[in-house]
Structures are given as C-alpha cells and as structure tokens.
C-alpha positions as CSV (number, residue, x, y, z in Angstrom):
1,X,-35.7,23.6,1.1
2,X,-35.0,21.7,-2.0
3,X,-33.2,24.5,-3.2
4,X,-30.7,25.0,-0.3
5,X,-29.6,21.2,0.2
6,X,-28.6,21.5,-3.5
7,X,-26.7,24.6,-2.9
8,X,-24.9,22.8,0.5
9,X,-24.2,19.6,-1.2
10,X,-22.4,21.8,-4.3
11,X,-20.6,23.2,-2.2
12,X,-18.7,20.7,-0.4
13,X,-16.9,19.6,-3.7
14,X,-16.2,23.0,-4.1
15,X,-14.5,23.6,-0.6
16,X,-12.7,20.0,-0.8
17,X,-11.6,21.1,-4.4
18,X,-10.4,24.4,-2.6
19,X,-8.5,22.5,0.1
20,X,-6.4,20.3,-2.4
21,X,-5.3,23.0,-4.2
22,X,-4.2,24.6,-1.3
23,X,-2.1,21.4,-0.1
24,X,-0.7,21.9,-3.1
25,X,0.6,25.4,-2.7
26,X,4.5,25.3,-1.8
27,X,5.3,25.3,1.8
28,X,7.0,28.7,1.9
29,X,3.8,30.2,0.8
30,X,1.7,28.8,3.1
31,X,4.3,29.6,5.8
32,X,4.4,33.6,4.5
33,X,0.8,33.8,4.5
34,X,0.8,32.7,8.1
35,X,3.7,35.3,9.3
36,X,2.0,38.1,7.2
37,X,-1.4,37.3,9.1
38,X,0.1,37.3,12.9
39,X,2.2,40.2,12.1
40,X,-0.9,41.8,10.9
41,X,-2.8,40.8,14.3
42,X,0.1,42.4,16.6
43,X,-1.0,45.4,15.4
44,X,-4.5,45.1,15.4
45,X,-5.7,47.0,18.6
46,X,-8.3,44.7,20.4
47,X,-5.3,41.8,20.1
48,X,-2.1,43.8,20.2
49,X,-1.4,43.3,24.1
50,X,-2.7,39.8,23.6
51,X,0.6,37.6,24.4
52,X,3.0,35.6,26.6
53,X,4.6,37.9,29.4
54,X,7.1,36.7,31.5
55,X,9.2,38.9,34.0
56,X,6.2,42.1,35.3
57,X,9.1,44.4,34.7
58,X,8.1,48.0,34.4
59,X,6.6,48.7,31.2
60,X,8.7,50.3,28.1
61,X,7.1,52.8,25.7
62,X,7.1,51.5,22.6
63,X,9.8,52.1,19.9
64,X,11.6,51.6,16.3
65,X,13.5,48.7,18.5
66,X,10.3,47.4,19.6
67,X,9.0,46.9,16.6
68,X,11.8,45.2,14.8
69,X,11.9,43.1,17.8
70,X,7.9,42.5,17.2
71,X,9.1,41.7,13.0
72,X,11.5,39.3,14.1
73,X,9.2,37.3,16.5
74,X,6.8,36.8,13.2
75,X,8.9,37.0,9.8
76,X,10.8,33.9,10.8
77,X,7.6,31.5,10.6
78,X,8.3,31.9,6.8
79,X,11.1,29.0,7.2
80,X,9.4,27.4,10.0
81,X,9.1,23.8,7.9
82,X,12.5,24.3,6.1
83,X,14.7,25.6,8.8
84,X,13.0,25.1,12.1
85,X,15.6,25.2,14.2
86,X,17.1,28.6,12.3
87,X,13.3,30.1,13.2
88,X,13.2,29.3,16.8
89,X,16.7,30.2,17.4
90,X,15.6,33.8,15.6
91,X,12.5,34.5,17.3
92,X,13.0,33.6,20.4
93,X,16.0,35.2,21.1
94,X,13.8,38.6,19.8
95,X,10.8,37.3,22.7
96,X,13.8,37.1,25.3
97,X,15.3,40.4,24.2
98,X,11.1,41.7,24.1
99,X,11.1,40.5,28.0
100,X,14.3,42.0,29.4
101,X,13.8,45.1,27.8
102,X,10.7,45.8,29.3
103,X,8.5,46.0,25.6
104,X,4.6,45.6,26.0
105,X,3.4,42.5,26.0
106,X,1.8,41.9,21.8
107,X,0.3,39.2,19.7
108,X,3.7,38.7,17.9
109,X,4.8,36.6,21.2
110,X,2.7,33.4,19.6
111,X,5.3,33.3,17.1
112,X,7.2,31.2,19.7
113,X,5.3,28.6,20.7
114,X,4.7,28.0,16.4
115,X,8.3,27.9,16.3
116,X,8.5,25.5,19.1
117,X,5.6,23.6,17.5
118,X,7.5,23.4,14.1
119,X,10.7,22.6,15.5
120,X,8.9,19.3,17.7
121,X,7.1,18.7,14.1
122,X,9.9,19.2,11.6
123,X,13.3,19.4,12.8
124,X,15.4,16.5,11.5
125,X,18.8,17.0,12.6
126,X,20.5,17.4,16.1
127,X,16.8,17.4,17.8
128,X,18.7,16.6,21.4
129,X,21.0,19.2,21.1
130,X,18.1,21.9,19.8
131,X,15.9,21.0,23.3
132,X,18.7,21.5,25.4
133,X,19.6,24.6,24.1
134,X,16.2,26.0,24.3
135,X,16.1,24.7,28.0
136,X,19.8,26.7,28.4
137,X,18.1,29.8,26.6
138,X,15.3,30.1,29.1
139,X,17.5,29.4,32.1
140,X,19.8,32.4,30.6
141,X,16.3,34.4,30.1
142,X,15.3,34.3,34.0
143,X,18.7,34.7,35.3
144,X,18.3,37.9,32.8
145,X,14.8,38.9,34.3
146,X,16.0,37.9,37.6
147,X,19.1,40.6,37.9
148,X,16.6,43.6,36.1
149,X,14.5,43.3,38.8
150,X,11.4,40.9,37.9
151,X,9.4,39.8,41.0
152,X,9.1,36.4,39.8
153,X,10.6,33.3,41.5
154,X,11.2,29.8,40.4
155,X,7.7,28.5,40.8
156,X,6.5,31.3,38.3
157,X,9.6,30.5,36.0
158,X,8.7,26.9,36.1
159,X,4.5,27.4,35.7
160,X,5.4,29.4,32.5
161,X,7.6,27.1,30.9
162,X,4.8,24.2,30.5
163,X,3.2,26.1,27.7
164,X,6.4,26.1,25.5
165,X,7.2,22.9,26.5
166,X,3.8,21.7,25.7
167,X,3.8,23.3,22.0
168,X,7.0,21.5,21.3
169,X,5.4,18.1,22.5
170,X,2.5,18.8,20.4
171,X,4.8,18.7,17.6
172,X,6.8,16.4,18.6
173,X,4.2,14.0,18.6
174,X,2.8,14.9,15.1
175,X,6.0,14.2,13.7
176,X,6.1,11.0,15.9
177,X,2.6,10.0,14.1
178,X,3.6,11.2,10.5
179,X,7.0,9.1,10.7
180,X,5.1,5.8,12.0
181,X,2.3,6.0,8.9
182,X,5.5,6.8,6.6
183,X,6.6,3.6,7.7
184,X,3.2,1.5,7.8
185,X,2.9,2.5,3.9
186,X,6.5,1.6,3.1
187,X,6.3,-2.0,4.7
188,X,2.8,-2.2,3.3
189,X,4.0,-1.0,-0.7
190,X,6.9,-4.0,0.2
191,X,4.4,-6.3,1.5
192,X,2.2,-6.4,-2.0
193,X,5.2,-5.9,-4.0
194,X,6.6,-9.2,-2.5
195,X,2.7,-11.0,-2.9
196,X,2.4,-9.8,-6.7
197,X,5.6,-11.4,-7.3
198,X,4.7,-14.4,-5.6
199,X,1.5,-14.5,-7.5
200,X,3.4,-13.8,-10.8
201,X,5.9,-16.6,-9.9
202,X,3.0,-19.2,-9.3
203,X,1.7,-17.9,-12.7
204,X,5.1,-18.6,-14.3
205,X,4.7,-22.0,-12.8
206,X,1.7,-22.7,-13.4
207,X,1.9,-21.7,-17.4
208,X,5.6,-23.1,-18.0
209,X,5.0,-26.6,-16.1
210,X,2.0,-27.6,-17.6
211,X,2.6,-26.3,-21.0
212,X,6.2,-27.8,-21.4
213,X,4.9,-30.6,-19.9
214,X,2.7,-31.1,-22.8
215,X,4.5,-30.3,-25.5
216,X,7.2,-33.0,-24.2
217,X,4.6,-35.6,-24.2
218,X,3.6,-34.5,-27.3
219,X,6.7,-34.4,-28.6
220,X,7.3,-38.4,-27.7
221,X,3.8,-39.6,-28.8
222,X,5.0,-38.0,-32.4
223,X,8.8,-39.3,-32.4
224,X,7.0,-42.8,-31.7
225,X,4.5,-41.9,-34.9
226,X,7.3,-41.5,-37.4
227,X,8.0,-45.1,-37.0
228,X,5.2,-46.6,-36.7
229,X,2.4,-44.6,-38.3
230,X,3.7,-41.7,-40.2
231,X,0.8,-40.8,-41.5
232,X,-0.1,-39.7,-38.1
233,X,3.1,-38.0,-37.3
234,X,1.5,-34.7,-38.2
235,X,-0.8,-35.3,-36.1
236,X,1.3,-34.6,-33.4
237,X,3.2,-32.1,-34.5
238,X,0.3,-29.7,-34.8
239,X,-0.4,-30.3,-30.9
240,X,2.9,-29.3,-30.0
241,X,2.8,-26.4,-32.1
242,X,-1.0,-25.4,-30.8
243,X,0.1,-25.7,-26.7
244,X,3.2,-23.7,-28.0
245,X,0.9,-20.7,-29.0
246,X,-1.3,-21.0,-26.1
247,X,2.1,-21.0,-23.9
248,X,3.1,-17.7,-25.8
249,X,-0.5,-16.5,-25.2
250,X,-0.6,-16.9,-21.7
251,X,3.1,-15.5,-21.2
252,X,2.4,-12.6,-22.8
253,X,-0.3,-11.7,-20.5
254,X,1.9,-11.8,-17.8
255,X,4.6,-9.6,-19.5
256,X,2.0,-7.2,-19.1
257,X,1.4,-8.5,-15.7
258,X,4.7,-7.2,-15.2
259,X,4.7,-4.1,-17.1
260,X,1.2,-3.0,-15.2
261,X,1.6,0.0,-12.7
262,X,-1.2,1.2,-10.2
263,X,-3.2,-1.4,-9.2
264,X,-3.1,-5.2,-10.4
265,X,-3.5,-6.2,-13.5
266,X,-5.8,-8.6,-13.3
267,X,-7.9,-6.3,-11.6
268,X,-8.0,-4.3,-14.5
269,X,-10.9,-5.3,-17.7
270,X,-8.5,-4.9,-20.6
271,X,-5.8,-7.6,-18.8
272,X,-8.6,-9.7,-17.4
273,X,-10.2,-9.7,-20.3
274,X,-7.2,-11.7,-21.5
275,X,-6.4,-14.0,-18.2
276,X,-7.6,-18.1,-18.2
277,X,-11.3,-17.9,-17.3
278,X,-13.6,-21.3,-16.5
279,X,-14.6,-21.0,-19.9
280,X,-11.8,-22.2,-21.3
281,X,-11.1,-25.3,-19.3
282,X,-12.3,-27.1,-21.7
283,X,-9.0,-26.1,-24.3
284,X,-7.1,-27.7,-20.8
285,X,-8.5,-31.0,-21.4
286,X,-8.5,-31.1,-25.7
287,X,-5.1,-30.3,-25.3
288,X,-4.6,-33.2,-22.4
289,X,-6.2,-35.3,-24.8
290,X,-4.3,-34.6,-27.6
291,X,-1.1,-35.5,-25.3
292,X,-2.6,-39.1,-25.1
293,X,-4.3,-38.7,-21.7
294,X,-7.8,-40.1,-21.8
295,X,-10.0,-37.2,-20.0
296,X,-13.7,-37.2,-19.6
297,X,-15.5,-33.9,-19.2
298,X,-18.1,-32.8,-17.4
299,X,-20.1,-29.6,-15.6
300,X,-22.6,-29.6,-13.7
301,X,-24.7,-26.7,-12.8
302,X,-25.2,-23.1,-14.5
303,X,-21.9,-21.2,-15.1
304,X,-21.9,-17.9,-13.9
305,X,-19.6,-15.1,-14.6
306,X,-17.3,-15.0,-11.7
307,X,-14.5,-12.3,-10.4
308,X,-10.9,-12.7,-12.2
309,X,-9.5,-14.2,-9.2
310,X,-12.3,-17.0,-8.7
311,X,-12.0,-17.8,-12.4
312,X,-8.4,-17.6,-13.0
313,X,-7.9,-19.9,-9.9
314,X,-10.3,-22.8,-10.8
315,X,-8.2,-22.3,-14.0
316,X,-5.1,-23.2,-12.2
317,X,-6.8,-25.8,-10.4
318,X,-7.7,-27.9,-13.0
319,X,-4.4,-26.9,-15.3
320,X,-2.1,-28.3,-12.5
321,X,-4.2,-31.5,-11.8
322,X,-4.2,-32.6,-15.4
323,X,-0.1,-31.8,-15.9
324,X,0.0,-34.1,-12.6
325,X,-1.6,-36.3,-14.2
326,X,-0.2,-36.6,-17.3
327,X,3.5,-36.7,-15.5
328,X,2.9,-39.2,-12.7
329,X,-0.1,-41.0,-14.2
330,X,0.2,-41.5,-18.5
331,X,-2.4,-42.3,-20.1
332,X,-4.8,-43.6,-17.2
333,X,-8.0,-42.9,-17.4
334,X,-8.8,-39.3,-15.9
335,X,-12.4,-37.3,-15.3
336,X,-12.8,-33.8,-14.3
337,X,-15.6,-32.3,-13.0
338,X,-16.5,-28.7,-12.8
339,X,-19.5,-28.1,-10.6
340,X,-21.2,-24.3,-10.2
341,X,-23.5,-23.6,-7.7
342,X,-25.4,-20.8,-5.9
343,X,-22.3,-20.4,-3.4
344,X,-19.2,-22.0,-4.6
345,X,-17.6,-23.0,-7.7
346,X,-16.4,-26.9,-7.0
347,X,-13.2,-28.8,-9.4
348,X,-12.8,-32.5,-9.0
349,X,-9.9,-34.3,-11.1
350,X,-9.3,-37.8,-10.2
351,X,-7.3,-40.5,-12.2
352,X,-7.2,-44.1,-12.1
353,X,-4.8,-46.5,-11.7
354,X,-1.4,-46.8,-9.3
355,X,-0.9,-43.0,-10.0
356,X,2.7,-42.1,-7.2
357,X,1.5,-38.7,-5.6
358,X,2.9,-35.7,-6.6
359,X,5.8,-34.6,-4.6
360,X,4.0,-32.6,-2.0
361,X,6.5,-29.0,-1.1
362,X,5.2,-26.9,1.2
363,X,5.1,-23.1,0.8
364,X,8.5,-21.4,1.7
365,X,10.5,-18.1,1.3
366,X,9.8,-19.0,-2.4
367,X,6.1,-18.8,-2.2
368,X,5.3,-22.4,-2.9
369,X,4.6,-23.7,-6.5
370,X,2.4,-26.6,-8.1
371,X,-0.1,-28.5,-5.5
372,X,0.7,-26.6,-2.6
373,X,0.9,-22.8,-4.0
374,X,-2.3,-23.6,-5.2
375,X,-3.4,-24.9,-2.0
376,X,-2.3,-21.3,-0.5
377,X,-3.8,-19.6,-3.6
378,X,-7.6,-21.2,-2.6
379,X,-6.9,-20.5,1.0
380,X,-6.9,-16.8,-0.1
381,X,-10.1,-16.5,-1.4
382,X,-11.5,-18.6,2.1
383,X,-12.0,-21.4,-0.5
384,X,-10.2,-25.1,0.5
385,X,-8.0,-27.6,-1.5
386,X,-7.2,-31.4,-0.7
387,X,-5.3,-33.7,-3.0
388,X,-4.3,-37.2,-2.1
389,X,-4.3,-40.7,-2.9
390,X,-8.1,-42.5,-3.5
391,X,-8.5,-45.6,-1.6
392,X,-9.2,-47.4,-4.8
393,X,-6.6,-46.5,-6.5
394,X,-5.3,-43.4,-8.4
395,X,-5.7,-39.5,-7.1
396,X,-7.4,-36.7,-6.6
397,X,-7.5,-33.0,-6.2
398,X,-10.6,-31.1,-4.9
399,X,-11.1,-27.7,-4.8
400,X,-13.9,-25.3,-3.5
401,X,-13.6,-21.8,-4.2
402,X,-16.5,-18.8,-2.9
403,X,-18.4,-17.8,-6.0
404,X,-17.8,-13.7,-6.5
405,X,-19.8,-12.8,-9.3
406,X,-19.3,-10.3,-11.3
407,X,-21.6,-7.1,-10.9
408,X,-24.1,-6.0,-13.7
C-alpha cells in the first residue's frame, strides 16, 4: 500500500514536469499534431462516418476529390492560432463543397467547428467582418443545398447552425477571459511598480532629511567651536563626517533597492541584511546626541527579531521623530522609548519645551513624506501612528506596529 502511494505521488511531478514542457512546445507543433491526429481518425473505420451532415442529399461514392476535400477540412488546423481566420476560411469552404457534392459524412467535419473555435479564441483583426462572412457563407451553403435538392427547410438550417455558432462563442469567450487577466496583471505589475517607488521615495526621504539635517546642525555646533573652543572643533567635525558615512551607507542600500529585479528587495536576506533594523536605533540617538540634542534612551521589554518591514519601519519612526526634533525643537530635552511586547512593537518620542509642530502634509499623488508617509507606512502593516502637541508642553509621536517575527 505503502509502495503504491509512493509510486502515485512520484508521478505527479512527473506528469506536471511533462505538461510544462509541452506548453513549451511551439504553437505550430502542437497545432500539427492535432491535424495529424483528426486526419488520422477520419479514416479510422468505427469513426469515419462520425460528423456534421447538413443537406440528406443522395450519397456520393467516395473519390480522389473526396479525399482532398477530407485533407483540406483537417491540414488547415496547423495555422489555426496564427492565421485563424485563413483556416476557417479554408476548411470550411472544403465542408460546404463536402455537402453540396453529396461526399459521406467523416470525422474530418470537426475540423470546422476547431476552426470556428480558434477563430472566436484567436482572431485579432477584422473579427466583425470575419462573423459576417461566415454567417453570408452558410446562407450561400443552404441556398446551394436548397437548389440540389436537400429536403431541409429553414427550421433545420437554423437548428444546425447553433453548434457552429456555439464553438465560436466558446472561443470567443476564452479569448474574452484571457484578454481581461492580461489586463488585471498589467494594472497589477503598474500598481506595485508605482507602490515600490513610493516606498523608495519615502526611503529617500527619510535617509536624506534626517541625515542632512544632522550634519547641518553639526556643521553649526562646530563653526561656533572654532571661536570659542577650538580645541573642540574636531569634535564636531568627526560627527559630521560619521552621519556622512552612515548617509552613504544607507543610500547605497537603496541603489540596490533600485537595481533589485523579481521580488523586493527588502524581502530578500542579502539586502535585508543590510536595511535599518531596531537594533540600531540606538546609532539614531548617539548621533542626535552628538548634534547637541539631549536624548534619553530607553527599552523596555525583550527584543525580538522581527520581519524587515516591522523593523525597518520602527526605524523610520524613531529616525523622523528625532530630525523633528532637532529642527523644530533644539536642544530641548527629548526621551525615546522603545517598548517590545508579546504582540506589538511600541516607539514613543516626546520633547519638551514650546516645540511648533511639524508641518503636517497629507499623503498626495506624491506619496506623502515625513510625519504623514509614515503615518501611511504604519497603517500598512494594520499598526497606528499619532503625533501632536502634549498638553504640557512639547510633542510627541507614537507608534504601534504588529510584531512579525521572524521564523526559525
């Protein structure tokens, strides 16, 4: 028993393994194969008078003309995805000619309605015109049967014509369906090309505000040194030159961002390897520090590796609360507060004093940046942000983000 579930369950990668590869054949193979196998089936006995048969005219012995007639009502399925119209026009004017000449009725006459099929399924070009001139062809065809003497009326005409038209619904339909999920992938390739950029423009933000941002107030704090403590000018120097490197650092990662194909990058171990994690929050507030912005530090709770999203968007949380606060609120007193537990990763930033609000911009075509493309960026991973004034004074920004951590 053992035995033969091993067997079955080899064998389905086998067979799916089989199927791919024929996909992958080339249409006009696939389409040969098909022709070769009906026209081998018209003259197989038990299915040879197996067919559509229109007209009950008086039976013709078979002949040479007969079977290029049966030939031409099967070879042209060969081209039935490339030129569908050409194949339908071919074999059925060889089925109308097979009726008014009286021929016995064979398998070849399913050739038409796979020629209807493909033409519902795969023409591209003049489809209008092609229906109506299939519609004028079998009008001609029972005016034809009509004047050599086929018992048939309009009812039966009519009754006989659902099956074709049917096959070319069929197809007609298919190629309805295959054009619509054509579609639903192209919006949906736009639709995530259009939300990488966005997240690689609030990256861009993110990196580039707080970092310049830095550097200028570094950049002050050691213009006012060389006057009046030299000795310390160096000092400062050396932190502009550190938040420079960590810009650089953090830039290049998102020139290979940019360069990444297939999925995202930050999906991917060797770039999220590289990305801000938690962990390194604490470089955000040595360098705040070293920019003259008071910052106490402090976590509560047992960190936990978390997904690169989760991590890299506390990151930005706490990145763009201390550049507000070293813009709008220099050197007051600030504390952040990184808080893990079982469900949630929590960051608090508040600073004291008459700190103005950032300028609060709301998301648009752009995307949104600072406070509120983070605000969107939270949302995303059905975690929430609030910033705003404190009624003692100062501000705050508080974010809480669904842990996702990462799988052993």
């Amino acid at each position: 028993m053992s035995v033969q579930k091993l067997r079955s369950g080899a064998s389905v990668p086998l067979l799916r393994a089989s199927l791919g590869r024929w996909r992958e054949r080339d249409a006009l193979l696939k389409d040969g194969l098909l022709a070769l196998a009906l026209t081998l089936l018209a003259l197989v006995p038990p299915l040879s008078q197996v067919g559509a048969q229109i007209g009950d005219l008086p039976e013709r012995a078979p002949s040479a003309l007969s079977g290029g007639l049966i030939l031409a009502q099967t070879a042209p399925l060969m081209i039935r995805r490339r030129w569908p119209g050409a194949c339908l026009a071919v074999i059925a004017a060889a089925f109308a000619a097979h009726q008014v000449l009286g021929y016995t009725t064979t398998f070849a006459s399913v050739g038409l309605y796979l020629a209807l099929y493909s033409a519902g399924a795969h023409q591209v070009r003049a489809r209008t015109a092609l229906a109506a001139l299939a519609v004028a062809g079998y009008a001609g065809l029972a005016a034809a049967l009509h004047r050599s003497g086929s018992p048939n009326g309009i009812p039966d005409y009519l009754a006989f014509s659902l099956a074709p038209a049917a096959a070319w619904l069929v197809g007609n339909t298919v190629r309805t369906r295959r054009t619509e999920e054509t579609e639903r992938r192209r919006l949906a390739a736009e639709m995530a090309t259009a939300a990488e950029r966005a997240r690689i423009a609030r990256e861009l933000h993110d990196v580039v505000t707080h970092h310049v941002t830095a550097m200028v107030v570094q950049a002050d704090a050691a213009q006012y040194l060389l006057t009046s403590a030299p000795e310390r000018a160096g000092e400062g120097l050396t932190a502009v030159s550190d938040t420079g490197r960590r810009a650089l650092t953090e830039l290049r990662y998102l020139l290979g961002v940019l360069e990444a194909t297939g999925e995202a990058a930050s999906a991917q171990p060797a770039r999220a390897g590289r990305a801000p994690a938690l962990g390194q929050v604490g470089d955000l507030v040595e360098q705040a520090r070293r920019s003259g912005q008071p910052v106490e530090f402090s976590e509560r709770g047992e960190r936990r590796p978390q997904g690169v999203d989760v991590e890299l968007a506390a990151y930005r949380v706490a990145q763009e609360a201390l550049t507000n606060a070293m813009k709008y609120a220099p050197g007051q007193p600030t504390r952040l507060l990184l808080g893990h537990a079982h469900d949630r990763v929590e960051i608090v930033v508040t600073t004291d004093g008459p700190a103005t609000a950032p300028p609060a911009r709301e998301p648009g075509a752009g995307g949104g940046r600072g406070l509120a493309g983070l605000r969107t960026r939270v949302r995303m991973l059905d975690g929430e942000l609030t910033s705003g004034p404190r009624p003692e004074g100062g501000f705050e920004v508080r974010a809480t983000i669904p842990s996702r951590p990462l799988q052993e």
